[in-house]
Backbone bond lengths (Angstrom), bond angles and torsions (degrees), N, CA, C in turn:
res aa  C-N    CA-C-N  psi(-1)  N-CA   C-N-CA  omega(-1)  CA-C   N-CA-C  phi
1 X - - - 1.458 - - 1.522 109.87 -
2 X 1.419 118.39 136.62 1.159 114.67 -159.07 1.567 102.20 -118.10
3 X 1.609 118.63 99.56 1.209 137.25 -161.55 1.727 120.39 -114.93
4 X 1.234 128.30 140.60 1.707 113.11 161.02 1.162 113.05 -87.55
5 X 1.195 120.22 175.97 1.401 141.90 -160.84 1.679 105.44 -102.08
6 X 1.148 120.22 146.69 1.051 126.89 -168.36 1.755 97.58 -119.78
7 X 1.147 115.27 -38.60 1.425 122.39 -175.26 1.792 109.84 -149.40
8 X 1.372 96.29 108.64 1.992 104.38 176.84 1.016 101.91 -103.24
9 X 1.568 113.31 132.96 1.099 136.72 169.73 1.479 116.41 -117.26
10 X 1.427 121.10 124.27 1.480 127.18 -165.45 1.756 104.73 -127.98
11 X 1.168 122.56 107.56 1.189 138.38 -176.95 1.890 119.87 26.06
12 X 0.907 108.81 40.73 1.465 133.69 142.99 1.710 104.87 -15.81
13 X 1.069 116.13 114.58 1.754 124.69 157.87 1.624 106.13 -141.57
14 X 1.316 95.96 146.95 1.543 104.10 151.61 1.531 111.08 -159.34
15 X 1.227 119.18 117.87 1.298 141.34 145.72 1.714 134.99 -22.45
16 X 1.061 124.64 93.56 1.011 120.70 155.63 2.039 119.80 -113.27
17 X 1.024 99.15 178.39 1.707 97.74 165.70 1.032 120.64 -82.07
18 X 1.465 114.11 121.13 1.140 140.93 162.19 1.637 101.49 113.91
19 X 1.531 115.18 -28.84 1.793 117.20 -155.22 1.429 88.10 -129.40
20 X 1.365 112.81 161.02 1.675 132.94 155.47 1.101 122.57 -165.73
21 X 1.303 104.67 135.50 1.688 117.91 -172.19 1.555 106.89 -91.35
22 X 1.645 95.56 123.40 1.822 105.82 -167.35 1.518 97.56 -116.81
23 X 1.488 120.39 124.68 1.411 102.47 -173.31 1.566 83.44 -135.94
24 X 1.338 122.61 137.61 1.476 128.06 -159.33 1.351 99.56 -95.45
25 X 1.675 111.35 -71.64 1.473 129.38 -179.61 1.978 101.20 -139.09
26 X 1.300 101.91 134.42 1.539 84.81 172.27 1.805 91.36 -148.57
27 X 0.878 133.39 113.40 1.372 127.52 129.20 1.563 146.66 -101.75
28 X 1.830 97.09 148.45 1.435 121.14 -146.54 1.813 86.80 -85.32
29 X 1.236 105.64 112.89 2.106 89.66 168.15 1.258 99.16 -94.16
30 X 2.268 95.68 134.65 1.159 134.26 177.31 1.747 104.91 -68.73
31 X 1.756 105.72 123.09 1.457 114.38 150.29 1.927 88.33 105.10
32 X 1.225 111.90 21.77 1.540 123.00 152.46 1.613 111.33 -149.34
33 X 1.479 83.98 171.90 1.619 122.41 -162.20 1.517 108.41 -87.48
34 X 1.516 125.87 93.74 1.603 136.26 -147.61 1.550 80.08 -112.31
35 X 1.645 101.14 140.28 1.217 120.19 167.33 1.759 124.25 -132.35
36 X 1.667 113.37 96.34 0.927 118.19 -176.66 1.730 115.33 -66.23
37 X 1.529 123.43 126.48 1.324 99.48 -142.48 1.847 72.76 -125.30
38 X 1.422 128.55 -167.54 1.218 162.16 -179.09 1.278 128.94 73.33
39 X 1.425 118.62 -178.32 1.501 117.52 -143.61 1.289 98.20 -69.67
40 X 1.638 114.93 -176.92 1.399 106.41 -168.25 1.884 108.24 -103.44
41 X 1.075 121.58 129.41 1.230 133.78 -175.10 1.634 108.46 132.29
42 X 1.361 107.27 -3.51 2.026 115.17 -153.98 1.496 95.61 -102.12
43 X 1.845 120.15 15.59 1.752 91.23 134.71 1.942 81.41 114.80
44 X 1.145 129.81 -5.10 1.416 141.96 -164.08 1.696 104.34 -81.11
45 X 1.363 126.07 -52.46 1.075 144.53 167.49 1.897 127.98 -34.78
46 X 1.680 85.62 -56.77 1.517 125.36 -171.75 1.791 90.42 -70.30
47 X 1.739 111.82 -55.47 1.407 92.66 -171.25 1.531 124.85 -72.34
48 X 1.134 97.83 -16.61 1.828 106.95 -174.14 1.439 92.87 -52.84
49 X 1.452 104.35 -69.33 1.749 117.14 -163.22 1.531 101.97 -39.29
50 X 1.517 106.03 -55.24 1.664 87.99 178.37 1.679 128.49 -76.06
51 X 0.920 106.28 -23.03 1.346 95.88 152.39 1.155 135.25 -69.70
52 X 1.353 114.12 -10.44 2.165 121.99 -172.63 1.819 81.12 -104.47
53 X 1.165 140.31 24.90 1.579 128.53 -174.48 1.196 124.70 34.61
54 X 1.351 112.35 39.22 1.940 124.08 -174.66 1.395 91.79 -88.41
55 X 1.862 125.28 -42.83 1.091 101.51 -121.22 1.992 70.42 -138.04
56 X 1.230 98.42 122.59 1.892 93.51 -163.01 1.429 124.86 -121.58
57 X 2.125 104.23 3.22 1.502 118.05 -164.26 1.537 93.19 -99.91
58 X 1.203 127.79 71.93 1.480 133.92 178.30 1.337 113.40 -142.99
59 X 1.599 125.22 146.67 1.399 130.32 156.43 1.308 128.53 -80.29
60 X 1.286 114.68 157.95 1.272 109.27 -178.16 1.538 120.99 122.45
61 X 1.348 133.92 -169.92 1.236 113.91 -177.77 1.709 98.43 -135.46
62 X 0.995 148.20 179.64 1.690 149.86 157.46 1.677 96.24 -163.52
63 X 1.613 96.20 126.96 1.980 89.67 161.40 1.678 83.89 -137.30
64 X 1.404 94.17 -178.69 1.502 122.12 -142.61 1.605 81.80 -124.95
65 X 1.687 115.69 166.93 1.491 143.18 -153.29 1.795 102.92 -33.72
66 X 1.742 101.13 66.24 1.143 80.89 172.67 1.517 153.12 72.61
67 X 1.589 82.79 7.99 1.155 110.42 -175.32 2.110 128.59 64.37
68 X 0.999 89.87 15.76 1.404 112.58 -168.81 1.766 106.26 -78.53
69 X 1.282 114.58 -13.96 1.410 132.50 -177.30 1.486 115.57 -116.92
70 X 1.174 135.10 133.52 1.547 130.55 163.65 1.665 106.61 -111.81
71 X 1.204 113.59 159.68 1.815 138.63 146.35 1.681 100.21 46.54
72 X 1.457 94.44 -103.27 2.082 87.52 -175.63 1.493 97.63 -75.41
73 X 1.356 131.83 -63.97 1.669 123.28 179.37 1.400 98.98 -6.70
74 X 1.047 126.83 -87.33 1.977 144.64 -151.69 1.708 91.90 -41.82
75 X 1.559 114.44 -56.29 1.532 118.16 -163.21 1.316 87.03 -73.51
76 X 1.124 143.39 -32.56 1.829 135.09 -160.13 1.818 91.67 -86.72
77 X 1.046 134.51 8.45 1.440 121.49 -143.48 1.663 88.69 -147.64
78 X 1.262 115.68 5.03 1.795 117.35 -155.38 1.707 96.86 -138.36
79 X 1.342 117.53 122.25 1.477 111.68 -167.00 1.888 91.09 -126.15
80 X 1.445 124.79 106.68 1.344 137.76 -157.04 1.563 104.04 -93.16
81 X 1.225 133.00 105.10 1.746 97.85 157.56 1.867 96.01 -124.45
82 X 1.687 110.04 140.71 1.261 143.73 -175.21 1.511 113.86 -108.63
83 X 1.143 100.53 151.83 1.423 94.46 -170.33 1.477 116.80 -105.41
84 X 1.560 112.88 6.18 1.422 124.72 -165.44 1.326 98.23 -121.78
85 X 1.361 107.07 130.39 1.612 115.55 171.39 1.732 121.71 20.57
86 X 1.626 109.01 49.84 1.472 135.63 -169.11 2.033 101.24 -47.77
87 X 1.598 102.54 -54.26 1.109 101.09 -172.54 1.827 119.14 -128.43
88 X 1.072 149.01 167.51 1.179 129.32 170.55 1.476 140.89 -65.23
89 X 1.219 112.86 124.11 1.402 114.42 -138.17 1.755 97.05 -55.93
90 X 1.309 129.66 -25.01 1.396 127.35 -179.30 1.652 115.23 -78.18
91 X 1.196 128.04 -25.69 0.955 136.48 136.13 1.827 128.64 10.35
92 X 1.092 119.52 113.12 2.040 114.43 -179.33 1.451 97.01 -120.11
93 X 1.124 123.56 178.02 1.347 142.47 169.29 1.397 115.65 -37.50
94 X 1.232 121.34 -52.30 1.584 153.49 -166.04 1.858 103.97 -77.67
95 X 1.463 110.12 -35.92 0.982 118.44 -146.17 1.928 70.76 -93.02
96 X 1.215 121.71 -86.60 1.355 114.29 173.09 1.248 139.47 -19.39
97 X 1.316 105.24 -26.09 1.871 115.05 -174.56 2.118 81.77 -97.64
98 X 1.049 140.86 -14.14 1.211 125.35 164.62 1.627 138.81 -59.29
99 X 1.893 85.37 -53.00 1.432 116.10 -173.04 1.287 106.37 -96.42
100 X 1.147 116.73 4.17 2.124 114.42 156.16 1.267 110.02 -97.84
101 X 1.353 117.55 -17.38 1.709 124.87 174.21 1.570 98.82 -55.96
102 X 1.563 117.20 -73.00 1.114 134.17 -176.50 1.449 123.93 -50.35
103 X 1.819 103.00 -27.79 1.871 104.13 166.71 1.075 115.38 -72.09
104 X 1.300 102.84 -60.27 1.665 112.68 -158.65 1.521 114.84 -131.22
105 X 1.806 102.57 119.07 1.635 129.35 -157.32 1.530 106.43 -63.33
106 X 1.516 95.68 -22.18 1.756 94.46 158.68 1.480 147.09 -72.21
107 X 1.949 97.23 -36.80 1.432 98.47 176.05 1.529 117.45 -47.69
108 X 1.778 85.71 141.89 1.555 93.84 176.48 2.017 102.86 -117.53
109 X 1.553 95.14 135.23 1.618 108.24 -169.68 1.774 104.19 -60.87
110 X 1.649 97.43 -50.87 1.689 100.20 -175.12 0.896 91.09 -75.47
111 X 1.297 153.71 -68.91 1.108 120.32 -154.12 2.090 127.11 -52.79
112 X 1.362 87.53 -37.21 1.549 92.28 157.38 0.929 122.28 -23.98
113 X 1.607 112.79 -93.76 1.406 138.32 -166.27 1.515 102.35 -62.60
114 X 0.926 131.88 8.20 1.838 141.43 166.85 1.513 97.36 -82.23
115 X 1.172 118.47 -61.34 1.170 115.31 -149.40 1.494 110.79 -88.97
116 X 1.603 111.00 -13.35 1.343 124.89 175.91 1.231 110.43 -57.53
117 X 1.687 109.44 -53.65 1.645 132.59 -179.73 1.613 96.88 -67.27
118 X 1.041 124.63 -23.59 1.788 115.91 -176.57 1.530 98.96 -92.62
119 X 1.212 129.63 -24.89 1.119 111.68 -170.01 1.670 101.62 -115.05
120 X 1.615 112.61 24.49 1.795 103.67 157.96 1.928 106.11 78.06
121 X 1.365 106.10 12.43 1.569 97.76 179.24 1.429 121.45 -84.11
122 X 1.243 115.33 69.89 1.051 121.78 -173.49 2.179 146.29 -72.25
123 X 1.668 91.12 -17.17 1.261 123.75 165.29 1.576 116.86 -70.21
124 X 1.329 109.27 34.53 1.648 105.20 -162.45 1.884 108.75 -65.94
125 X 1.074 109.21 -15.17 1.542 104.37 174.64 1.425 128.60 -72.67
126 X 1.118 84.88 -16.00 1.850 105.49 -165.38 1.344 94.15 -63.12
127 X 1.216 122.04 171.04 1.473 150.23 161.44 1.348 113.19 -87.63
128 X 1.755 133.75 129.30 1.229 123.17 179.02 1.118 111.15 -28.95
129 X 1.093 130.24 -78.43 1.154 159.10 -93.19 1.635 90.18 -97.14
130 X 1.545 126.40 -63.93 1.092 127.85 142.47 2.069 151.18 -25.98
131 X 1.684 75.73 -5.15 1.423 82.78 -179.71 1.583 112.30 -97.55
132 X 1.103 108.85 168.16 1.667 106.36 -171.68 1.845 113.43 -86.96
133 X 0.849 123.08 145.61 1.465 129.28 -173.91 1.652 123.83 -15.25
134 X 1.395 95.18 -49.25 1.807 128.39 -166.46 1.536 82.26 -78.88
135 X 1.126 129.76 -57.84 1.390 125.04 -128.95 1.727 78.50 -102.84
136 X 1.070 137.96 -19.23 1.381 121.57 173.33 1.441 115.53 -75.16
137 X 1.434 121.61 -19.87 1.500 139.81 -143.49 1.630 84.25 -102.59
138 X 1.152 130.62 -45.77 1.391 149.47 173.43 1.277 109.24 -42.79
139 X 1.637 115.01 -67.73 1.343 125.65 150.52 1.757 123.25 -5.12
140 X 1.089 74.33 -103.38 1.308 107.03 -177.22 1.638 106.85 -39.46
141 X 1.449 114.75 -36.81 1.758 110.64 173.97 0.878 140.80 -68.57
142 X 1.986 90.60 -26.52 1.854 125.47 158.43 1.467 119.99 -42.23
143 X 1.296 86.03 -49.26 1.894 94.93 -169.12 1.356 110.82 -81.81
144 X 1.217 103.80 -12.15 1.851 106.39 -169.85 1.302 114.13 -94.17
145 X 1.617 111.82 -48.20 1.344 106.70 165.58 1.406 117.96 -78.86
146 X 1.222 146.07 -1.40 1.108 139.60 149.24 1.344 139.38 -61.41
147 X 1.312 123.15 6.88 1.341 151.85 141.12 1.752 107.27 -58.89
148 X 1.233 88.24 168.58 1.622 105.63 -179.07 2.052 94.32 -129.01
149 X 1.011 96.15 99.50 2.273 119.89 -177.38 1.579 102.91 -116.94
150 X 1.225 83.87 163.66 1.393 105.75 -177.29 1.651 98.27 -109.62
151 X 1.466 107.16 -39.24 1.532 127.28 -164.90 1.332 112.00 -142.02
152 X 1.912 101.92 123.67 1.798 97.17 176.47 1.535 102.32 -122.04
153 X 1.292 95.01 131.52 1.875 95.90 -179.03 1.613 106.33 -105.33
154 X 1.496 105.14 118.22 1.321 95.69 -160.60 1.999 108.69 -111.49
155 X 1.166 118.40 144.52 1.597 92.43 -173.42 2.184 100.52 -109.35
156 X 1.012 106.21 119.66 1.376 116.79 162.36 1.877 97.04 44.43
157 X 1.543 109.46 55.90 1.211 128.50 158.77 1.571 130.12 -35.56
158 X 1.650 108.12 -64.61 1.331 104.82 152.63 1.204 150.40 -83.53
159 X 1.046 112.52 3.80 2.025 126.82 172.99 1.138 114.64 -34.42
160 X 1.894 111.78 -49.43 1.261 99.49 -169.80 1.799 115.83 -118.70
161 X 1.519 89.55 39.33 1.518 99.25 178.50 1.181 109.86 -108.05
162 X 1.510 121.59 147.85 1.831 127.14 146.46 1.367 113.83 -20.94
163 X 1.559 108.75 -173.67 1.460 108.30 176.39 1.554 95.11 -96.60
164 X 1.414 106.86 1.58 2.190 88.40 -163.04 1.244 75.25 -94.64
165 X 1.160 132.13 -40.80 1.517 113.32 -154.42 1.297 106.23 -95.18
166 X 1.181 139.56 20.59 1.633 154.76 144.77 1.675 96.50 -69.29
167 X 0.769 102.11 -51.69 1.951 116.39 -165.60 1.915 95.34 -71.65
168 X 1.050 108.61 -26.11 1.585 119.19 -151.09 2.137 87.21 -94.27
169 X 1.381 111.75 -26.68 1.174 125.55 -141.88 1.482 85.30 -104.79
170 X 1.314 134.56 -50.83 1.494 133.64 173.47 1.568 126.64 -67.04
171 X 1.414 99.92 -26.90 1.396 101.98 160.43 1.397 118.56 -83.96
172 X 1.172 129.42 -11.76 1.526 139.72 162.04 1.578 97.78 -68.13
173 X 1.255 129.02 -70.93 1.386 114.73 -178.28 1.571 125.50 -64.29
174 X 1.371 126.12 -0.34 1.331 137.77 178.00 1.162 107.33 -84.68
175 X 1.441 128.51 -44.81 1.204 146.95 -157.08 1.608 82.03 -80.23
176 X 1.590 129.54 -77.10 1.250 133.32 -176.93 1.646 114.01 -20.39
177 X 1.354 102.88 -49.30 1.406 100.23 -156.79 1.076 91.66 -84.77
178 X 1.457 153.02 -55.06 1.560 153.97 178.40 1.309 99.79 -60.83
179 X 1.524 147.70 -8.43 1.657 103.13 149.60 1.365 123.23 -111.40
180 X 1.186 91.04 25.15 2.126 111.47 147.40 1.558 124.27 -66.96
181 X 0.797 89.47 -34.54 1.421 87.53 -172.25 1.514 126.79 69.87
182 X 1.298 115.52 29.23 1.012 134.00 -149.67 1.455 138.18 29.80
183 X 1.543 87.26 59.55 2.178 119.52 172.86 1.694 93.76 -123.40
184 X 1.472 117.99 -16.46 1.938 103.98 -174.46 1.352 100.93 -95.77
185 X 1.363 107.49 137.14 1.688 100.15 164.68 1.562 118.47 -141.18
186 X 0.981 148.78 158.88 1.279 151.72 165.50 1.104 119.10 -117.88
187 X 1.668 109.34 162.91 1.781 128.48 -154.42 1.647 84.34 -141.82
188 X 1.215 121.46 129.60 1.584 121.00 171.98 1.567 100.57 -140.54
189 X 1.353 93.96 137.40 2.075 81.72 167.58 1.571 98.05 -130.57
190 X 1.686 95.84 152.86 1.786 103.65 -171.60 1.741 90.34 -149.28
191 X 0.929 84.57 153.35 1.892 100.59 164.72 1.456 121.37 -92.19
192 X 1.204 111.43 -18.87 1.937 127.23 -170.93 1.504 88.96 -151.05
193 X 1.571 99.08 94.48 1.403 112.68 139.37 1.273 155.12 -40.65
194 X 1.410 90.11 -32.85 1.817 99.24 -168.97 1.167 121.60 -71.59
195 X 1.520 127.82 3.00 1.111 144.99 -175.84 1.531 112.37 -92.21
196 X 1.356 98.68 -38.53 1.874 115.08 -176.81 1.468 98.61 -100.98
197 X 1.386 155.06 -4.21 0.969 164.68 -150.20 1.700 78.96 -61.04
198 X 1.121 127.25 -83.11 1.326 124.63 -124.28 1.670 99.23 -96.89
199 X 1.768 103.50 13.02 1.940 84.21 151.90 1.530 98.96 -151.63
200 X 1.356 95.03 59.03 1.673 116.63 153.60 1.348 121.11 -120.26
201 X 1.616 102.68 121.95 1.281 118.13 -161.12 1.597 114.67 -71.55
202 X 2.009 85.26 -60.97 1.055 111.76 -164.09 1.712 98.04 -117.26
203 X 1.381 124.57 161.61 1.360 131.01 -163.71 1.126 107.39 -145.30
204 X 1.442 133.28 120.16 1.836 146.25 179.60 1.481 93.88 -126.38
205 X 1.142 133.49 122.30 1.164 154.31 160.69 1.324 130.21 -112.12
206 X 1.727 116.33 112.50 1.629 115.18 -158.18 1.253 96.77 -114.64
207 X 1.190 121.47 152.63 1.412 141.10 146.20 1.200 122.53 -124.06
208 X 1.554 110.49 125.49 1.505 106.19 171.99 1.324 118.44 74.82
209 X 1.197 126.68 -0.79 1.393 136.82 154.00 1.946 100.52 130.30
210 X 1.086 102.57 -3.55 1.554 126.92 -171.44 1.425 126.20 -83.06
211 X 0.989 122.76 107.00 1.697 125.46 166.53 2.147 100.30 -36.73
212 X 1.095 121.91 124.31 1.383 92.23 -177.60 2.003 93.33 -138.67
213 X 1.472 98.90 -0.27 1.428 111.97 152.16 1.398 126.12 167.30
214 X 1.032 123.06 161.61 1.516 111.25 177.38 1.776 123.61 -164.75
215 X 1.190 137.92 170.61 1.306 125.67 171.35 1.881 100.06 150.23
216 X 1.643 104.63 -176.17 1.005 115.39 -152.70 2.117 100.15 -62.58
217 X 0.958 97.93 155.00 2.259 85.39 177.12 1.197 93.23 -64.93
218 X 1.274 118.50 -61.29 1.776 109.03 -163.78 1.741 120.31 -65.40
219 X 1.164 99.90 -28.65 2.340 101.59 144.31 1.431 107.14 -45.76
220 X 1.175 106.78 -85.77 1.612 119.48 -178.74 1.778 109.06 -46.28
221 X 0.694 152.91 -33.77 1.427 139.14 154.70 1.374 114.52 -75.17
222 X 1.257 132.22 -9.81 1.423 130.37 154.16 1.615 116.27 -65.59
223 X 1.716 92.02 -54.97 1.963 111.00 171.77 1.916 110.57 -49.31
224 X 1.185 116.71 -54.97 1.506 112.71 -174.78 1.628 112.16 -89.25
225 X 1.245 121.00 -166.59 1.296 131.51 147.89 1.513 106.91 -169.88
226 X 1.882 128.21 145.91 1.291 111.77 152.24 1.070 123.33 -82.89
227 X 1.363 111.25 152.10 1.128 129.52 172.67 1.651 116.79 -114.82
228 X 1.182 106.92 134.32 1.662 119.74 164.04 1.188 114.60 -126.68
229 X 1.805 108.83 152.96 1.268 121.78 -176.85 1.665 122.41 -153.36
230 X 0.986 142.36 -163.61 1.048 148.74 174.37 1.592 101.75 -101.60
231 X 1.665 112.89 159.65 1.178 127.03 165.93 1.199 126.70 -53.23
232 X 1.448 128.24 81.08 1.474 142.79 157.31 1.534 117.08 -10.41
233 X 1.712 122.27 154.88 1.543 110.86 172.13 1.988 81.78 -88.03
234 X 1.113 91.94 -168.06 1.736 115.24 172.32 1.547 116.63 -56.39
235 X 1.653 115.82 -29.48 1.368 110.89 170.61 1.501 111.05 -79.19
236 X 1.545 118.04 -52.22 1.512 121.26 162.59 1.486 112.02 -42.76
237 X 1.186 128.55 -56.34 1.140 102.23 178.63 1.950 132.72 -65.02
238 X 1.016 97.12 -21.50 1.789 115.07 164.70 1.412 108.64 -55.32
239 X 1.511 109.99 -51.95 1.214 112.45 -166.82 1.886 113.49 -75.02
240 X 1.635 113.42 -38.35 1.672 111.35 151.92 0.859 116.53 -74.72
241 X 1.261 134.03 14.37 1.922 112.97 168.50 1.457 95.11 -110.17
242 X 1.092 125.92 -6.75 1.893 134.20 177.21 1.543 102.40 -85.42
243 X 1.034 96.35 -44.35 1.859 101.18 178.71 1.410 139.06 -79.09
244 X 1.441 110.09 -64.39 1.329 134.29 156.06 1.577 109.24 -48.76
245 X 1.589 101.53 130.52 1.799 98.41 165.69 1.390 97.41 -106.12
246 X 1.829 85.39 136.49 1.562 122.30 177.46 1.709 105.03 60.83
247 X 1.678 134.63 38.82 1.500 115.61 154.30 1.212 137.28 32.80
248 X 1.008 165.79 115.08 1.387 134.94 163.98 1.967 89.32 -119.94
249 X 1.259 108.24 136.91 1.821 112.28 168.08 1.203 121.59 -117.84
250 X 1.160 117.74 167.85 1.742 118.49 169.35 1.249 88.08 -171.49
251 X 1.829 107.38 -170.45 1.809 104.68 -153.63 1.486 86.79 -103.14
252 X 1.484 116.85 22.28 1.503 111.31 -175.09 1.811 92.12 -102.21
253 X 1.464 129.01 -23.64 0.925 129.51 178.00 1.544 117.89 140.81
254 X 1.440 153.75 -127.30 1.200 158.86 -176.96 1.150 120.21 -151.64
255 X 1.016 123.80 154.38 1.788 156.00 167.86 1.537 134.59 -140.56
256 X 1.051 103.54 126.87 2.007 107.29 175.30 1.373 111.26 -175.04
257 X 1.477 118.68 158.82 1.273 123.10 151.42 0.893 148.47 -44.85
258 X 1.724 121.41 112.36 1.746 95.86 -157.82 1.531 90.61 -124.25
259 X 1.363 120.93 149.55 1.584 124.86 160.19 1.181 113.40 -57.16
260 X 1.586 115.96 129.37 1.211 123.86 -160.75 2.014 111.12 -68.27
261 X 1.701 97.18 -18.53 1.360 93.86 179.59 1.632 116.94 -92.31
262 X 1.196 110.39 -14.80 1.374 125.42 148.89 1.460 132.40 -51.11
263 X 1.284 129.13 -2.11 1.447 132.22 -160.54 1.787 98.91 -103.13
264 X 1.025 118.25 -21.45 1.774 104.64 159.57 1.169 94.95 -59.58
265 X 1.007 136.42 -72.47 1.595 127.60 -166.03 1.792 130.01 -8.76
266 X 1.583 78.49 -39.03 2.057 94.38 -165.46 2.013 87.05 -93.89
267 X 0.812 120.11 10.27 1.694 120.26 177.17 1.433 108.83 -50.92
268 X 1.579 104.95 126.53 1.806 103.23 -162.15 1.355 121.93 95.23
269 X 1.219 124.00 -48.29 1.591 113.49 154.03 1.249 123.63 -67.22
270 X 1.391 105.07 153.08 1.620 114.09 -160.76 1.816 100.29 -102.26
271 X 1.352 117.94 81.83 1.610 132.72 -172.87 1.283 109.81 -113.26
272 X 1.154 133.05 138.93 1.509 142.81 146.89 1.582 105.08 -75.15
273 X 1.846 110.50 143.83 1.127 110.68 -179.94 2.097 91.67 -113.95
274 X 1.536 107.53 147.57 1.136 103.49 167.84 1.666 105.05 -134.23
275 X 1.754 108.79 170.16 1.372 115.04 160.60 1.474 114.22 -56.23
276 X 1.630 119.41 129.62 1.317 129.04 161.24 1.561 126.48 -69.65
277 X 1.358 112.17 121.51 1.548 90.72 -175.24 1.842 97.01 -71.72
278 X 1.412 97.35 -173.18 1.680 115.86 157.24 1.028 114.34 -41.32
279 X 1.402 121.76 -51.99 1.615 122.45 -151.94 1.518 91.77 -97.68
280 X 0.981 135.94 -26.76 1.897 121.66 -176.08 1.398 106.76 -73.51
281 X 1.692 112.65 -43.19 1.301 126.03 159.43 1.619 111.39 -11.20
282 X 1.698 95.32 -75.49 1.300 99.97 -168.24 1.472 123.76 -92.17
283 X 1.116 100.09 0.04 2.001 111.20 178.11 1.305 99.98 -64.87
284 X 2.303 104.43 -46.65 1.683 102.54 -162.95 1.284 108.94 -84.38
285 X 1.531 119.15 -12.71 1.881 123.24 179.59 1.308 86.68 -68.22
286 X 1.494 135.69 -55.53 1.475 124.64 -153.22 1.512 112.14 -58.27
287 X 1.441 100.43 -50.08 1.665 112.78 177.68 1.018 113.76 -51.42
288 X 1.534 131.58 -45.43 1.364 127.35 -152.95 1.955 93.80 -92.35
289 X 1.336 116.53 -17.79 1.253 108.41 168.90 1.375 103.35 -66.34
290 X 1.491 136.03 -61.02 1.085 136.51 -127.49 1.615 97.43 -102.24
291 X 1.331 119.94 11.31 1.477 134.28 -172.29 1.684 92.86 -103.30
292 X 1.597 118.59 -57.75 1.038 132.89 -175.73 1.753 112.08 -57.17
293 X 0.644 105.73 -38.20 1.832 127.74 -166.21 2.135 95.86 -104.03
């Protein structure tokens, strides 16, 4: 599929002890729903910030739609939510729908307070800081989509939501991207997919600070497949733990991800092949990284 980039990234590092995030080449395609996916510590966090300009002691280069935006445009055009001390902890509902007026020439108030009432925020007196996890995360989605963006970079959005408001949260980003017209796009990162599965377009999956694969889901379910089988002798089993990323056995038999061009390989064992969701996708990429490494 022949797409532009919404966000280029050109050899990007940053250093910390013990970990570092190595990003070679990565582009974000403009006018879909990007899902930065892996476990938590694997470098997901670190890239948002530098891409939301929080976080600025890094090499490398990243520009934004193509350059089609400069200086305040890019920040007027960039809708951020963080998961660390987002707003001031003294801060109420009221107090937030003020001080986004005053940032950004886009926020819109009704539309705010729409989405406050759609999304059940009902503690509006409270003080951030005082509010409960969900209900801060709520917040914070209020104010973000209530802007007028081109691009929302979102960090681990549903973690601290219900399941309705996970459900409540994908149709918020569906809606986003369809009244773009394909100019809106989003960047989300999660550790457990299976929740966002079904409005993720596109899929980047890191380990270890590492691009370790990525591309459209319906590529990637062409690229993998599971496979199940019965209990192998000792050579069968050599031969799925060589093939399959990350195995899984029991005395009922086996399961894993196998590359779809890899499946002559298992010729002679008696296996069913099935569709991979998203999330096995990336359970067995993670394993087979973290097997390799």
């Amino acid at each position: 599929m022949d797409t532009s980039a919404v966000i280029e990234i050109k050899n990007v590092s940053k250093k910390f002890k013990g970990f570092e995030l190595s990003i070679d080449n990565l582009e974000i395609p403009e006018g879909f729903s990007t899902a930065l996916i892996g476990e938590n510590g694997a470098g997901k966090s670190t890239l948002l910030n530098i891409l939301a300009g929080i976080r600025k002691d890094y090499n490398g280069e990243v520009s934004f739609f193509n350059q089609r935006f400069e200086g305040k445009d890019i920040r007027e055009n960039i809708g951020y939510e963080g998961t660390d001390d987002f707003f001031l902890p003294h801060w109420t509902v009221k107090d937030i729908e003020t001080v986004s007026k005053m940032l950004f020439e886009s926020f819109n108030s009704d539309r705010y307070n729409m989405l406050c009432d759609e999304l059940n925020i009902t503690e509006t007196e409270k003080s951030f800081s005082k509010l409960s996890d969900g209900m801060k995360m709520k917040t914070i989605l209020s104010a973000v989509f209530a802007r007028d963006t081109s691009l929302l970079l979102l960090d681990e959005p549903a973690s601290p939501l219900d399941p309705l408001m996970r459900d409540k949260l994908c149709s918020m980003i569906r809606d986003y991207i369809d009244e773009g017209n394909g100019q809106k796009s989003v960047l989300f990162s999660t550790h457990n997919i299976s929740d966002m599965e079904n409005v993720t377009d596109y899929a980047v999956i890191i380990e270890q600070g590492k691009v370790v694969e990525q591309g459209f889901v319906e590529d990637l379910k062409e690229k993998y497949v599971m496979v199940k089988g019965e209990t192998a002798d000792e050579s069968g089993k050599e031969l799925v733990t060589n093939t399959l990323c990350g195995a899984a056995f029991s005395r009922y038999g086996f399961e894993g991800l196998c590359p779809a061009e890899d499946l002559d390989k298992l010729a002679g064992l008696d296996i069913a092949v099935e569709t991979a969701t998203l999330s096995q996708i990336c359970v067995g990429v993670m394993k087979k990284y973290t097997l390799i490494h």
